[in-house]
N, C-alpha and C positions, 0 to 999 in steps of 0.2 A: 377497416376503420383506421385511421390516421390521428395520431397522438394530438392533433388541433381538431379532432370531432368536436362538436358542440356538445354531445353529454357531459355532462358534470356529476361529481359524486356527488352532492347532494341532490340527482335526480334518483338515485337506487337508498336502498336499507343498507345497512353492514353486511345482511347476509345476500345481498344480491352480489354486492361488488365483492365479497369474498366468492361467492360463487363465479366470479369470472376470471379473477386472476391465481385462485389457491389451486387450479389444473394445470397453471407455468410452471410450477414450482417443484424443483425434482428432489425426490427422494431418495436420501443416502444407502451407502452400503453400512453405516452403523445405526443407521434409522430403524426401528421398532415399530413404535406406534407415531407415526406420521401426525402432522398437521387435521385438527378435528375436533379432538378434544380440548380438555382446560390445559392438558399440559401436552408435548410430547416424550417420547421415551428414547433415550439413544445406549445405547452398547458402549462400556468404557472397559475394556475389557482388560486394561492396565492397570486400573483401580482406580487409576487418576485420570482428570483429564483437565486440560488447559482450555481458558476461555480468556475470550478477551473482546472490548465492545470499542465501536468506535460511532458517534453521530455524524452525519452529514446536513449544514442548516442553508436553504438558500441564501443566496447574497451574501455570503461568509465562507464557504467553502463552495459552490457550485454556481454557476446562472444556468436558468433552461437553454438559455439563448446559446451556449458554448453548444452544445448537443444534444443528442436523443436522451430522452428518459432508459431506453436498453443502455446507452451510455452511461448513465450516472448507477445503477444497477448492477453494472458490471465493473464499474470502479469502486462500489459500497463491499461488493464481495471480496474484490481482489486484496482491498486496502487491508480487512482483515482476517483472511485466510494467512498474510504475510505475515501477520502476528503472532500469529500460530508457528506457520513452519519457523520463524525465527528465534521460537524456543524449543526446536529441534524435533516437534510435534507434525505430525500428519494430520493434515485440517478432515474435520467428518461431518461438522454439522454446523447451521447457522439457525439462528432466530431473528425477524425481522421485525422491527415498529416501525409505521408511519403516521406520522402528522399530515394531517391533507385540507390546505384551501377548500372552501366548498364548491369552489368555481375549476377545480382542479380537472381535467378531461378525464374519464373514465381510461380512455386509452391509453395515458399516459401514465395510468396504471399500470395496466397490460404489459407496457412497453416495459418498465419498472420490471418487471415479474421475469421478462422474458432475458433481460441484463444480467438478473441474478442466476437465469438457469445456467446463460451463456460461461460462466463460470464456475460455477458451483458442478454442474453435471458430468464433465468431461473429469473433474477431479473426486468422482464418487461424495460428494458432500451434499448434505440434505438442507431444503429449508425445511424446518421443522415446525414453523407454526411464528406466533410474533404477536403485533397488538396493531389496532389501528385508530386510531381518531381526528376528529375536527381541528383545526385550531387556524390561526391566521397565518403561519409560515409554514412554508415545506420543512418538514424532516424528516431523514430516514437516519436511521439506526440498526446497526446490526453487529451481533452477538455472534461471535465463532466459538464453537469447538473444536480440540485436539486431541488425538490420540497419542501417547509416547511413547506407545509401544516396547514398552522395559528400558529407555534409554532415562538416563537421569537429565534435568530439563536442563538446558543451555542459557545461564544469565548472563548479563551485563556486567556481574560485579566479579569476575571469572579470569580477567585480563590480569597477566604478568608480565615484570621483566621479562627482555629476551622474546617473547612471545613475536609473531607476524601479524601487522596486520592487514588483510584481505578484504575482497568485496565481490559480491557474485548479483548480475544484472543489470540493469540498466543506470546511468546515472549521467544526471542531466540535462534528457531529452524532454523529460515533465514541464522542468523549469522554461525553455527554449519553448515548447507550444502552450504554457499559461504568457508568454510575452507575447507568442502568436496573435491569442482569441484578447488579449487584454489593448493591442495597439496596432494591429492589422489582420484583422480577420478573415479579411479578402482575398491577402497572399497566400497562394493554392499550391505555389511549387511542392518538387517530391519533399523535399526535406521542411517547408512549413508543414505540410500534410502529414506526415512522419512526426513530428515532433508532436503538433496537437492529438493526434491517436495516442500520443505515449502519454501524454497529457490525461485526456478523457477514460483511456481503457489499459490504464499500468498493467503489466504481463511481470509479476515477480518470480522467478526462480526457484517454485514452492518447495521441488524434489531438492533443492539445494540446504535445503533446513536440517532437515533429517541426514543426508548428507555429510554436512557439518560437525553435527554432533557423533554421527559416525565414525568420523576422523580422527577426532579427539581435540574440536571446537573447547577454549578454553571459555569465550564469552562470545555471543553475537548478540543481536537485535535488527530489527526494519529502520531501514534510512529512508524517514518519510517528511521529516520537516530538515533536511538538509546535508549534509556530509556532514560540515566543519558543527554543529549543533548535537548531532546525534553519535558524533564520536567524542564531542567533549562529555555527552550523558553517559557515554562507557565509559571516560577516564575518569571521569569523578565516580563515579560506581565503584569501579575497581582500584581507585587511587594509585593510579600512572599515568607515566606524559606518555600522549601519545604523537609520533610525530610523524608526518606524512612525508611517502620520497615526491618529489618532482614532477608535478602532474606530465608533463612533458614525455619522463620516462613512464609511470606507471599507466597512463590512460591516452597513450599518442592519438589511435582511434577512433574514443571516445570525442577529443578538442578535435579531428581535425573532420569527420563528420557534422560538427556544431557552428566549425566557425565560420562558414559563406554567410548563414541565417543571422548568427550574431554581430555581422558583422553590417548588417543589411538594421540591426535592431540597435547600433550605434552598442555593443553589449560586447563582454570577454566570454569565450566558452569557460573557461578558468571560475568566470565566475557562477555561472549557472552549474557547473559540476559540485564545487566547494558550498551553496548555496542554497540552490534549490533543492526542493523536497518532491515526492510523491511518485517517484520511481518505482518506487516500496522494495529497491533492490536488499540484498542481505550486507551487514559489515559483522566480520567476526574477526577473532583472533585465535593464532593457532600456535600452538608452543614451537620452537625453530626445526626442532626435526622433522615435526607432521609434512609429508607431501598435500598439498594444496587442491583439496577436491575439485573433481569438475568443475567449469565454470567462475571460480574462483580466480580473482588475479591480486597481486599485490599491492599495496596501496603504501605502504609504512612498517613502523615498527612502533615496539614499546619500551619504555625502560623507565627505570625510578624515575623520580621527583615529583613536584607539582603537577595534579590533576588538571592535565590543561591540553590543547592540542597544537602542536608546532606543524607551520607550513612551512614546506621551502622559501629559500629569499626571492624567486621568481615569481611564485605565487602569490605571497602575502600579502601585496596589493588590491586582490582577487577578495581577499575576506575582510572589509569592512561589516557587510551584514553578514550576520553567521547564520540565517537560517529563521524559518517561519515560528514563530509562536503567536497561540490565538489570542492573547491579551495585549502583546505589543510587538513592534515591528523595528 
């Protein structure tokens, strides 16, 4: 059956359609009592455990039309498992809600279910159970947990003078295939095609959380609504300028992979690195001695003053818009 079958959820009960899709659904290595009951049960065997939720609402964060429902499933998970490992946590377990058109495909349930294994399973994380209901717009909502495993949790307000600052993952490539699917859809090259996957199915750097705080991570967080936005939320957290080297030098790679596409999109890679969001890569800071965990590369430094973020003077034309926020643009 194909995510456009003509069944609809409101042709089954709740427990029919739970009965089709709660068999996708894998179950953790901190999972107990699984999805079934009123509640489930997970192992926190640190004593603590970090949770953190994120909604997904159509026409505001997603269209069907960009991809599959495994797509959007796999981007519900990814987005906050990175939440997790970027307070230095090993993700174990999710909870899911959906809101569901009535006219919604059954399949595209399925398809939903089968997103969420697609990444949750290969990283021992359980969906654990969740809620579902009617209503006139798509939502999905999901709820992570994390284990920290004795490590003390990794905040944002962490950052010091002196300190490096870093970034470990993808950054970028989100922004380049939401211009993809939003003003040429049709452009199939490697690197449109490349970009919109990075887009639809972000791959963050989870082992790099844990990692981090391993190192001796003074503060990180997920870069999900943009570099230059979510590094001014750790410099006001932490009250330090934070200032960026030369994208040029720190991310050569990164611009020169981006710019045929951007350049085809009348667009700077400059800007889409500085910009966009949803990469869900890691930014942390590390005190100057710390060696630079895997995957980690340099991006800036820190030092007193005003809680603000400094670009180079090449760049700085790059960041007129700083980055995504759901209430204004």
């Amino acid at each position: 059956m194909t995510e456009t079958s003509a069944l609809p959820v409101s042709a089954l009960s709740e427990g029919e359609l739970l009965a089709r899709f709660t068999p996708l659904l894998p179950r953790g290595r901190a999972t107990l009592v699984p999805t079934g009951d009123d509640a489930a049960v997970v192992a926190a065997p640190d004593g603590r455990f970090v949770v953190s939720t994120d909604v997904l609402v159509e026409d505001h964060h997603f269209r069907r039309g960009w991809g599959t429902a495994r797509d959007l499933g796999a981007r519900a998970a990814a987005q906050n498992l990175a939440d997790v490992a970027a307070m230095g946590a090993v993700p174990t377990s999710t909870v899911v809600g959906l809101v569901l058109p009535p006219a919604t495909p059954v399949a595209w349930v399925e398809g939903l279910a089968r997103g969420l294994a697609d990444v949750c399973a290969p990283l021992g994380v359980g969906v654990d159970g969740g809620d579902l209901s009617a209503g006139e717009q798509l939502v999905v909502a999901v709820t992570a947990h994390g284990d920290l495993e004795g490590r003390a949790p990794v905040l944002r307000s962490g950052a010091r003078p002196g300190d490096v600052l870093a970034h470990a993952g993808g950054i970028g490539a989100a922004a380049a295939g939401l211009a993809v699917l939003t003003t040429s859809p049709e452009d199939d090259d490697g690197a449109a095609t490349a970009a919109v996957a990075a887009f639809l199915r972000p791959a963050p750097p989870y082992a790099a959380g844990p990692a981090a705080a391993d190192a001796g991570a003074s503060a990180m967080m997920d870069v999900s609504d943009g570099l230059l936005r979510d590094a001014g939320r750790l410099a006001r957290a932490s009250g330090v300028e934070v200032v960026l080297d030369p994208l040029a030098d720190s991310l050569p790679g990164d611009l020169a992979a981006l710019t045929p596409l951007a350049a085809r999109h009348g667009a700077a890679p400059e800007a889409w690195v500085l910009t966009g969001g949803e990469d869900h890569g890691l930014l942390a800071t590390f005190p100057a001695e710390v060696t630079l965990p895997p995957g980690f590369r340099r991006l800036g430094s820190v030092r007193a003053g005003q809680p603000r973020v400094l670009t180079a003077p090449q760049d700085a034309r790059h960041a007129a818009a700083v980055g995504w926020d759901h209430f204004r643009r």
